[in-house]
C-alpha positions as YAML, in Angstrom:
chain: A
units: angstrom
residues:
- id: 1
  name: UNK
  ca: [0.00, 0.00, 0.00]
- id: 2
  name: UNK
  ca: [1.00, 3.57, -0.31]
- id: 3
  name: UNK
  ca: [0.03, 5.99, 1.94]
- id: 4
  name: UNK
  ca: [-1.36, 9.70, 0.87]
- id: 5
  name: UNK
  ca: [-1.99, 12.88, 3.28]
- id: 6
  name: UNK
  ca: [-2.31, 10.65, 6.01]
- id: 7
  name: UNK
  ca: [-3.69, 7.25, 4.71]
- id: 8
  name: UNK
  ca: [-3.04, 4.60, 2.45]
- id: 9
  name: UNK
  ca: [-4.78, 3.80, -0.96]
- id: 10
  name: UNK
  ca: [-6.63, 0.04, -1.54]
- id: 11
  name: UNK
  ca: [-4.51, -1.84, -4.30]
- id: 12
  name: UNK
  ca: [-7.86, -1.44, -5.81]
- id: 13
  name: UNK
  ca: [-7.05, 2.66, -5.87]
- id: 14
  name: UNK
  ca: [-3.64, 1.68, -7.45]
- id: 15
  name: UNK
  ca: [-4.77, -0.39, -10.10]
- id: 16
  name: UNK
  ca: [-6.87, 2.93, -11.06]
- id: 17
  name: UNK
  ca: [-4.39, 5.28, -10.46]
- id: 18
  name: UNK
  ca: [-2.11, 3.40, -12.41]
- id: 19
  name: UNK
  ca: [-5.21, 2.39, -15.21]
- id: 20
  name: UNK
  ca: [-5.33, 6.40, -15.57]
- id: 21
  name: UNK
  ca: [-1.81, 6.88, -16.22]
- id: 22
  name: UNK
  ca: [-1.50, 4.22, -18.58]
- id: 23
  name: UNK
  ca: [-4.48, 4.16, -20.94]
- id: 24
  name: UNK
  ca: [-5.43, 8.38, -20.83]
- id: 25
  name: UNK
  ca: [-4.26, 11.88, -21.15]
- id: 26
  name: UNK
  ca: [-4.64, 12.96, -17.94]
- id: 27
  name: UNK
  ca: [-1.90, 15.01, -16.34]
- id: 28
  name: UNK
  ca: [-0.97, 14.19, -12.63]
- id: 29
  name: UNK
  ca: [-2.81, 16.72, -11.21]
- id: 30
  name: UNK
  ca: [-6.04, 15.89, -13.34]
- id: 31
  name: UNK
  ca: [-5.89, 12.26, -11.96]
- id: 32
  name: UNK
  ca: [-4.95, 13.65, -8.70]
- id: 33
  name: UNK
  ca: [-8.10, 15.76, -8.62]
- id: 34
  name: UNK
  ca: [-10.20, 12.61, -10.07]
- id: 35
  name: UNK
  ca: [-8.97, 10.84, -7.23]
- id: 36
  name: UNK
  ca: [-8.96, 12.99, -4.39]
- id: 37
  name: UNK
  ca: [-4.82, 12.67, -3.19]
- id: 38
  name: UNK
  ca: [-1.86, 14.71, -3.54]
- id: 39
  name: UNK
  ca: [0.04, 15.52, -7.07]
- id: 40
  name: UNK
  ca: [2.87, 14.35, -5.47]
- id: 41
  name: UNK
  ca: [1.03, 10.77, -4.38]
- id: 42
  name: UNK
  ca: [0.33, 9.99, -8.34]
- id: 43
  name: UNK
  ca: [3.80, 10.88, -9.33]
- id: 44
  name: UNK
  ca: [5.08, 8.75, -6.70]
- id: 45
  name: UNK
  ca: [2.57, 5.83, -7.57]
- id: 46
  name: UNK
  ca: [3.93, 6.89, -11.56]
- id: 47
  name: UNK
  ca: [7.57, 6.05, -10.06]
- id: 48
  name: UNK
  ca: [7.01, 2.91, -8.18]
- id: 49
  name: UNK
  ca: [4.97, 1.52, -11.26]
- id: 50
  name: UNK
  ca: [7.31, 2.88, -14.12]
- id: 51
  name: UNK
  ca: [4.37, 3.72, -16.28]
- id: 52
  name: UNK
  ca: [5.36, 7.13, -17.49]
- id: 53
  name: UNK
  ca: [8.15, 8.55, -18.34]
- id: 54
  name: UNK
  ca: [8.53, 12.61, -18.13]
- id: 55
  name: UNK
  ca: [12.82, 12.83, -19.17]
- id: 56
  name: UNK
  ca: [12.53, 16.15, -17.37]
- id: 57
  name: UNK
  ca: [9.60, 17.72, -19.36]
- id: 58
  name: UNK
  ca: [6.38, 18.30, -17.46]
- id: 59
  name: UNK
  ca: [3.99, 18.05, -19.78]
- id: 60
  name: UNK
  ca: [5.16, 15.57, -21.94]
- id: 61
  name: UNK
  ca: [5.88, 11.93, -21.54]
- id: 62
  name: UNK
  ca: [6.16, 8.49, -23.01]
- id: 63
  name: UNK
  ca: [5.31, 5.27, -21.86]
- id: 64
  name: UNK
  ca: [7.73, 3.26, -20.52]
- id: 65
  name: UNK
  ca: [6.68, 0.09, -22.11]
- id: 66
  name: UNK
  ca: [6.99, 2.13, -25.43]
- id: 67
  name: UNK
  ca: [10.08, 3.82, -24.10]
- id: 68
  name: UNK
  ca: [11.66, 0.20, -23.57]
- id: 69
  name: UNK
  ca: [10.66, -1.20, -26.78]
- id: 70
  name: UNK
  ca: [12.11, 1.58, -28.87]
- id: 71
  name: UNK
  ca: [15.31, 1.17, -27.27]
- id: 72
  name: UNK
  ca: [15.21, -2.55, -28.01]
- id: 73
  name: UNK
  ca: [14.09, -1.98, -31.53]
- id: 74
  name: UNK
  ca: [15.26, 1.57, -33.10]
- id: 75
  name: UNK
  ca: [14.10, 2.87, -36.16]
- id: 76
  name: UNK
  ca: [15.99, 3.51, -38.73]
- id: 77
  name: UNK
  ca: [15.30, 5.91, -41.49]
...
């Protein structure tokens, strides 16, 4: 479990949290509004999990499923 302003989120709460950084737009703090917790709770779920990654942008991010297979596989041109 992880634990946000004071209490911890159901792995049921993870699966979502990590659900909403996988398969949507949604910035951190838009899925941090949607489920109540801290900007800083998400991005720490977003660390543990590996789902995004940000390379030092903000607003912009890949996927580090996509981010692994790219390295495996680069395209040339």
């Amino acid at each position: 479990m992880i634990r946000s302003q004071g209490r911890y989120f159901t792995d049921k709460q993870i699966e979502r949290i990590v659900l909403l950084l996988r398969e949507t737009e949604m910035t951190l703090p838009e899925i941090a509004t949607r489920m109540n917790c801290s900007r800083s709770a998400i991005a720490a779920i977003n660390q543990k999990f590996q789902v995004r990654d940000y390379e030092g942008k903000r607003s912009q991010w890949t996927l580090w499923a996509n981010h692994l297979e790219n390295q495996r596989n680069p395209q040339t041109v």
